[in-house]
Z-matrix of the N, CA and C atoms (Angstrom, degrees):
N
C 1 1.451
C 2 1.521 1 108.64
N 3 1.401 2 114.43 1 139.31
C 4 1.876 3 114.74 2 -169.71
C 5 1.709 4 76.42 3 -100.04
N 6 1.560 5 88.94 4 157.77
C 7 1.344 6 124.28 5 -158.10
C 8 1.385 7 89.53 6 -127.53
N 9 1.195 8 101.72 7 129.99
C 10 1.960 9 95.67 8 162.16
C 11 1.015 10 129.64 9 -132.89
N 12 1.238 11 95.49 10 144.54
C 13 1.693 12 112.99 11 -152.50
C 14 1.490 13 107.17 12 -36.66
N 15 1.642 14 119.42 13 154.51
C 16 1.263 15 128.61 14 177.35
C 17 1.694 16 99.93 15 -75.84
N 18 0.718 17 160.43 16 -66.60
C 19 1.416 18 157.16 17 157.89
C 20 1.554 19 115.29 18 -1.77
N 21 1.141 20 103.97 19 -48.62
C 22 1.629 21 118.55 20 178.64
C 23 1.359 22 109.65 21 -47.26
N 24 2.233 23 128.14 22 -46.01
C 25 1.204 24 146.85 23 -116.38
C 26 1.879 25 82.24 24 -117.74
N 27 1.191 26 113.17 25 -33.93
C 28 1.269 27 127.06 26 -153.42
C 29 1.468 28 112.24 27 -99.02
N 30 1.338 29 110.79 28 -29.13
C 31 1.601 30 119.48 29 -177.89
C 32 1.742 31 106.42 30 -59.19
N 33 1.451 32 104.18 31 -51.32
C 34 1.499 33 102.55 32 -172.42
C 35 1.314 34 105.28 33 -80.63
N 36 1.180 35 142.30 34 -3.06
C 37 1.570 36 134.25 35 162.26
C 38 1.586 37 108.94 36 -73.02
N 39 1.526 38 110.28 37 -43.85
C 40 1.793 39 118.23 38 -171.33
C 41 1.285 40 76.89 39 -50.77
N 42 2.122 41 130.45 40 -78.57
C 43 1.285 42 116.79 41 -145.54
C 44 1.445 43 110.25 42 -52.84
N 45 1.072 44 128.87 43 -25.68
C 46 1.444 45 115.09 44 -166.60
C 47 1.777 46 119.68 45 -83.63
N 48 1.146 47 100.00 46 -20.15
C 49 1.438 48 115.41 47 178.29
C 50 1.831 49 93.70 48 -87.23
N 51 1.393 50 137.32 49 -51.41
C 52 1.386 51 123.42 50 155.67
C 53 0.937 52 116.89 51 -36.11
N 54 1.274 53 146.72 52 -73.19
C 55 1.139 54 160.17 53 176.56
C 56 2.121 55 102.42 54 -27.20
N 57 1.537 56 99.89 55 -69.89
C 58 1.385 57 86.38 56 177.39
C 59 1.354 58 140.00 57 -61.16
N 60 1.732 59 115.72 58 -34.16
C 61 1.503 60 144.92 59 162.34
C 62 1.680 61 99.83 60 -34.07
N 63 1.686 62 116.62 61 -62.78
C 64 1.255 63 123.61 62 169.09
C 65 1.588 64 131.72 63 -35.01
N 66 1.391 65 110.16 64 -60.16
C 67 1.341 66 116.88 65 151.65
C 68 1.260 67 121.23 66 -41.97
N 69 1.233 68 107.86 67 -65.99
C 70 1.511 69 93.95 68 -156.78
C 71 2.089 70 100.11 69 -82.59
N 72 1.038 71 92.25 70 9.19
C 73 2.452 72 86.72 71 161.19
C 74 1.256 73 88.77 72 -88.39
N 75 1.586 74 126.60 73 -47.21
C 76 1.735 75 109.85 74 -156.50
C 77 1.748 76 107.58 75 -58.41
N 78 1.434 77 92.63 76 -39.39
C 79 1.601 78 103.23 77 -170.50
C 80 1.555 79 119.74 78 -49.65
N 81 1.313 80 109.98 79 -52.30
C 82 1.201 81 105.90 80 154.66
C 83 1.373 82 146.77 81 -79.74
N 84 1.387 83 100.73 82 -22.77
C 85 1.623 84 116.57 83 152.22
C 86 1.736 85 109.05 84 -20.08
N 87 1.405 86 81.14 85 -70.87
C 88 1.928 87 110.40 86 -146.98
C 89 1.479 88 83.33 87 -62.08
N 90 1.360 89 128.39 88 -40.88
C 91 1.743 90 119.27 89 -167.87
C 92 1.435 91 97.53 90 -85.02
N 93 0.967 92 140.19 91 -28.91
C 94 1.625 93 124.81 92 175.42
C 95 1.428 94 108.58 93 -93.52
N 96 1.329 95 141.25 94 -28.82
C 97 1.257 96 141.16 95 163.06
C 98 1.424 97 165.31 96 -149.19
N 99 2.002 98 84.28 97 36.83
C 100 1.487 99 124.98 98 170.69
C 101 1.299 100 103.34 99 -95.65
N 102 1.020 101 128.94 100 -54.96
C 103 2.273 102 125.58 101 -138.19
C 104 1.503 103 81.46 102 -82.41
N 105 1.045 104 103.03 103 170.95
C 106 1.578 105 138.79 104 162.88
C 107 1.163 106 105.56 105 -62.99
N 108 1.750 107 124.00 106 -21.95
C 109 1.489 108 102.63 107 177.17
C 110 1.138 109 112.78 108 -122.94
N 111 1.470 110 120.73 109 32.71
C 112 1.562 111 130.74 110 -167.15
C 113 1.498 112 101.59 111 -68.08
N 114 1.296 113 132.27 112 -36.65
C 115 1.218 114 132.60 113 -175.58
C 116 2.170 115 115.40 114 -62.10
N 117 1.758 116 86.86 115 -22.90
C 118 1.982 117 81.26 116 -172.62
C 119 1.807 118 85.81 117 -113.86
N 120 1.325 119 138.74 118 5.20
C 121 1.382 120 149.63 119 128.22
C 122 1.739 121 107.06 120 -14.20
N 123 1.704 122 97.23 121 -74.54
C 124 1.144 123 106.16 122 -134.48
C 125 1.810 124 96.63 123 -93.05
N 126 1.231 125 108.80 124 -6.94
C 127 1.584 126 135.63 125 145.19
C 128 1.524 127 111.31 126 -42.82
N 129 1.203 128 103.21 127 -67.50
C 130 1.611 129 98.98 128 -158.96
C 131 1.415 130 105.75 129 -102.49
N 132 1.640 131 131.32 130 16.14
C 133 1.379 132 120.16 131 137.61
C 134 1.158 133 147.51 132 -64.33
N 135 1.568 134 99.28 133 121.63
C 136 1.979 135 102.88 134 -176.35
C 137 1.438 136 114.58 135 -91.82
N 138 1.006 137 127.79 136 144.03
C 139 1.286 138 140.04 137 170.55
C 140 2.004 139 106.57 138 -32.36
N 141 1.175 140 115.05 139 -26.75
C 142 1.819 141 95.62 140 172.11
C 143 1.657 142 98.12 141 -92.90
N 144 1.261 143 136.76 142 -24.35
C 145 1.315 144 125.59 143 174.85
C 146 1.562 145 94.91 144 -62.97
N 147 1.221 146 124.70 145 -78.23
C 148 1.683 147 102.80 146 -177.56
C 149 1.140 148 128.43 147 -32.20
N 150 1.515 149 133.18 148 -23.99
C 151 0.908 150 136.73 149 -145.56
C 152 1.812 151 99.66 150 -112.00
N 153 1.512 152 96.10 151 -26.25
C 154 1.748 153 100.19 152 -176.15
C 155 1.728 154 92.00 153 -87.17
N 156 1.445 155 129.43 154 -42.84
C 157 1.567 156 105.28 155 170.67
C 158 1.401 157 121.28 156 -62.21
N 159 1.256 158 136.68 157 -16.66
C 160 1.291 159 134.55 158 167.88
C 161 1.034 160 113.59 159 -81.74
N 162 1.712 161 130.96 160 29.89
C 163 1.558 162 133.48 161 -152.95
C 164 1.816 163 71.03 162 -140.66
N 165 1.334 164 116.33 163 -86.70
C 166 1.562 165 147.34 164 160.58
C 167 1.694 166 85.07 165 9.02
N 168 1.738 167 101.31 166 -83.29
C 169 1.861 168 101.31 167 -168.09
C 170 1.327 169 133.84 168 -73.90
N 171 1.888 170 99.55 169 3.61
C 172 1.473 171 114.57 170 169.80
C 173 1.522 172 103.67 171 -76.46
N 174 0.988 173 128.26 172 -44.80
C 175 1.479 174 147.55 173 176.88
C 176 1.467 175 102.63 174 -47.33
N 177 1.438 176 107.77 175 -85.12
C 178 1.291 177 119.85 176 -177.44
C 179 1.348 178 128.60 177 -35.51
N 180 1.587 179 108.27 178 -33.04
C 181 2.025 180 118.10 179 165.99
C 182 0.872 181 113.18 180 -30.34
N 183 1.833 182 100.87 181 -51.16
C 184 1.847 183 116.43 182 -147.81
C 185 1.897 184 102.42 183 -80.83
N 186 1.642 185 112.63 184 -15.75
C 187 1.351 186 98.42 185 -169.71
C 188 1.847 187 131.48 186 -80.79
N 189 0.751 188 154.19 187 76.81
C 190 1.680 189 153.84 188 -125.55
C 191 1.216 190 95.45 189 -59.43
N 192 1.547 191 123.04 190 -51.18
C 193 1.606 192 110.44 191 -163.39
C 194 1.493 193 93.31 192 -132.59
N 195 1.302 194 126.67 193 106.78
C 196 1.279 195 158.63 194 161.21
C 197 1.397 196 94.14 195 -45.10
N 198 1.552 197 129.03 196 140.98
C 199 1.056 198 146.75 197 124.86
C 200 1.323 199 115.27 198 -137.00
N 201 1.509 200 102.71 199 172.08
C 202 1.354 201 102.63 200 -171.34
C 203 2.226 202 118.24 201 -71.42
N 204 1.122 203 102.20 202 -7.34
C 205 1.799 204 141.01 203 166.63
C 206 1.616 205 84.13 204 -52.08
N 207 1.092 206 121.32 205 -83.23
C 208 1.162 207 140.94 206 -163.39
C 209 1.349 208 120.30 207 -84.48
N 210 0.912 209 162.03 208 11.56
C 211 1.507 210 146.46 209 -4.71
C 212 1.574 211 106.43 210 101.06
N 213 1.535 212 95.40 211 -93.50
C 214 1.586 213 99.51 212 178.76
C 215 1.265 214 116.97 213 -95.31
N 216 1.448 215 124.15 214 8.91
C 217 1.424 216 96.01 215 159.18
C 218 1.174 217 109.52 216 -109.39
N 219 1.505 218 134.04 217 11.63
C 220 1.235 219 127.29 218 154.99
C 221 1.606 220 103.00 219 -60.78
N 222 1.084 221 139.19 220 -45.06
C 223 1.253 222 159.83 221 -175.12
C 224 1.542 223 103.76 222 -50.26
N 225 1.241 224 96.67 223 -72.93
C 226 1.701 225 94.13 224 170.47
C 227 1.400 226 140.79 225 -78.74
N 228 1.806 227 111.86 226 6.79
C 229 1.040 228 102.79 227 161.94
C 230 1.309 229 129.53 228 -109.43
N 231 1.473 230 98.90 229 5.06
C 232 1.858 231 124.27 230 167.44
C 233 1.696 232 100.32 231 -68.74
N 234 1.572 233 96.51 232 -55.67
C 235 1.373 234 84.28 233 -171.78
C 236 1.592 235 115.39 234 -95.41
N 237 1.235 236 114.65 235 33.17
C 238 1.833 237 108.42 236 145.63
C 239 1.497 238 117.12 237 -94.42
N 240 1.390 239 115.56 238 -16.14
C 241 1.641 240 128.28 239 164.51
C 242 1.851 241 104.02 240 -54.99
N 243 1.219 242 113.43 241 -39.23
C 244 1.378 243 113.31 242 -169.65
C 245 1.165 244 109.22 243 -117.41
N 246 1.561 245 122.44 244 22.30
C 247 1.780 246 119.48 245 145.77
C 248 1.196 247 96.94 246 -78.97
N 249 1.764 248 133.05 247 -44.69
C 250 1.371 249 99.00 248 -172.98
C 251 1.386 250 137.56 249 -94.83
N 252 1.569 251 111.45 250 19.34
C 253 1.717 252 116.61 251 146.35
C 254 1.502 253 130.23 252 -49.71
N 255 1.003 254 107.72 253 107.13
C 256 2.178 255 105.21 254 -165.17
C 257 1.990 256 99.09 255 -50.71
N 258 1.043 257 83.25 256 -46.79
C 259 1.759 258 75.89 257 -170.06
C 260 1.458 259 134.70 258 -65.27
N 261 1.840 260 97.22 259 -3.33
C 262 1.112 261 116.76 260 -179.70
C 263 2.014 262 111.43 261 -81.65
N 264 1.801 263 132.43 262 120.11
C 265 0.905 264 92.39 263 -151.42
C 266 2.245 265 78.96 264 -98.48
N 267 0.923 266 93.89 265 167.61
C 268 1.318 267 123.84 266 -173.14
C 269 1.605 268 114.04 267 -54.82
N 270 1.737 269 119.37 268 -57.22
C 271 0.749 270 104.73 269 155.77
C 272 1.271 271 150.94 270 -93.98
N 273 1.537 272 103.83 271 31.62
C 274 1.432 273 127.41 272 -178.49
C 275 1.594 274 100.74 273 -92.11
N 276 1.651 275 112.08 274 -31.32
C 277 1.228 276 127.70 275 -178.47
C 278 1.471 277 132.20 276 -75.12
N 279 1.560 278 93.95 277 -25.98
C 280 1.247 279 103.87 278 149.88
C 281 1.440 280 137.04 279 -66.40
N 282 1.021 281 102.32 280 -44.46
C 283 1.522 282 120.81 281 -157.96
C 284 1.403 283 89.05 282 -74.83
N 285 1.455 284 133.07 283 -51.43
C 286 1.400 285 126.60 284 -164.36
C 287 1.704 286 87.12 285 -78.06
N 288 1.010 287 141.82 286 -24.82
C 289 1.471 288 115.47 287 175.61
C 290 0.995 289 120.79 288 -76.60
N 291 1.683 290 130.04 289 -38.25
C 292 1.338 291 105.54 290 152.05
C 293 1.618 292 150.35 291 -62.43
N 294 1.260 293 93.36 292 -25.62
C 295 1.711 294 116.09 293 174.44
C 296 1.654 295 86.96 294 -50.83
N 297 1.383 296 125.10 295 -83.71
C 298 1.664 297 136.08 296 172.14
C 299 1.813 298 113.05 297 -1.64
N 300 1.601 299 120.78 298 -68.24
C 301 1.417 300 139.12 299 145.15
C 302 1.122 301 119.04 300 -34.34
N 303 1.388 302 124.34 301 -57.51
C 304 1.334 303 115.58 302 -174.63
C 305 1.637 304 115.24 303 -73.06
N 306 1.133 305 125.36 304 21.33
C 307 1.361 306 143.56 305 -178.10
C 308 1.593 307 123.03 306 -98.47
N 309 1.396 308 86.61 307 -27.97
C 310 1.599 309 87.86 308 176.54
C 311 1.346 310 126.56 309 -57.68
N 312 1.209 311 154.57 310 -50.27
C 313 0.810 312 137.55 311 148.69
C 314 1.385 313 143.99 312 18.08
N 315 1.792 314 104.07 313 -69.10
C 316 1.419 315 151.84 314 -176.45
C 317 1.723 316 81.73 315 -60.62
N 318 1.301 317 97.39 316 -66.10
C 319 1.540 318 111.85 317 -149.82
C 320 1.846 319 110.13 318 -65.17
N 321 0.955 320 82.48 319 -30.41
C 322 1.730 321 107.47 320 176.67
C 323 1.338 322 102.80 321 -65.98
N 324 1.220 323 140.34 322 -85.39
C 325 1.681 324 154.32 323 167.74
C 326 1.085 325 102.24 324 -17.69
N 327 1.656 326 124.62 325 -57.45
C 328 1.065 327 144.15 326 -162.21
C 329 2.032 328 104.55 327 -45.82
N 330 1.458 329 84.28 328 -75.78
C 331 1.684 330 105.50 329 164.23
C 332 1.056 331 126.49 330 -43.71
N 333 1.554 332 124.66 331 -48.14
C 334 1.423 333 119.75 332 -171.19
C 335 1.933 334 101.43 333 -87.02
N 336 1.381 335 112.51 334 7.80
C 337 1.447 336 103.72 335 -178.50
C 338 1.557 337 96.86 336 -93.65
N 339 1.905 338 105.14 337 -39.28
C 340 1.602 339 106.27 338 172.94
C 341 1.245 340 126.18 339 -36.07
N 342 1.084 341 103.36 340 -61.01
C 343 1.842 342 133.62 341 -160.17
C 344 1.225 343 88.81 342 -61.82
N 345 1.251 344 133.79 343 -85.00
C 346 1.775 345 162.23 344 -89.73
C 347 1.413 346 109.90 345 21.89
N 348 1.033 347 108.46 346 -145.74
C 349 1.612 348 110.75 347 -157.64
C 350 1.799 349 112.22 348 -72.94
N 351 1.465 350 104.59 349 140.52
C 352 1.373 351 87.71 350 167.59
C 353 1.569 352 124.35 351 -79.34
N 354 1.283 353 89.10 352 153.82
C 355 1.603 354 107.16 353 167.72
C 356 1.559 355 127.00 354 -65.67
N 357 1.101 356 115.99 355 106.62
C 358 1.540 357 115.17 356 170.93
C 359 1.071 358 102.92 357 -81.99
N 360 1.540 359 122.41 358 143.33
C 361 1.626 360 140.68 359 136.62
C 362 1.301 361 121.51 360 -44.55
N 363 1.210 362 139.15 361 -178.97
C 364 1.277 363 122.82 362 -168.94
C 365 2.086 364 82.02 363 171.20
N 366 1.589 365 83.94 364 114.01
C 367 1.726 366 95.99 365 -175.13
C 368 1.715 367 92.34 366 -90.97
N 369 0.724 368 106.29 367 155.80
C 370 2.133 369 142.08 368 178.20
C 371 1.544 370 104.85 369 -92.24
């Protein structure tokens, strides 16, 4: 029986964990220095909003096949960890969680320009 190589098993996990790492830089990229309002963005970030998207793309590494499904509830379950910080105010917490969601898009394009097209199989 051929054995195949461990390298082989591992390549398509690296891409998929690339793949997610990618997203989630554009994501915040695009909100600190894509939109039209990245400049009053990058104003009104506090040190736990940086700190909850660097929570967001720790998450996101671990997911193999990204969708936007998956996406936001990585999103929202980072940020129920940081409703219950007191200093965090609530509707600041909102707002950056949706701002976060409303990214997909960005984040989406982003990826499918990386990738390019997928590959179909094609049985014999």
């Amino acid at each position: 029986m051929n054995k195949i190589p461990e390298h082989k098993h591992s390549h398509g996990l690296g891409v998929g964990v690339g793949i997610a790492a990618l997203a989630a830089t554009v994501a915040g990229a695009y909100y600190l220095y894509g939109s039209d309002k990245s400049a009053h963005h990058r104003k009104q970030v506090k040190s736990w909003m940086l700190k909850m998207k660097a929570d967001v793309m720790d998450e996101v590494e671990n997911i193999k096949d990204l969708s936007q499904e998956t996406y936001d509830k990585t999103v929202d379950n980072v940020s129920k960890k940081y409703a219950q910080i007191k200093t965090v105010d609530t509707d600041e917490l909102k707002a950056l969680t949706e701002r976060m969601k409303s990214h997909w898009k960005e984040i989406q394009a982003d990826i499918s320009d990386t990738v390019g097209p997928e590959v179909k199989k094609v049985m014999k």
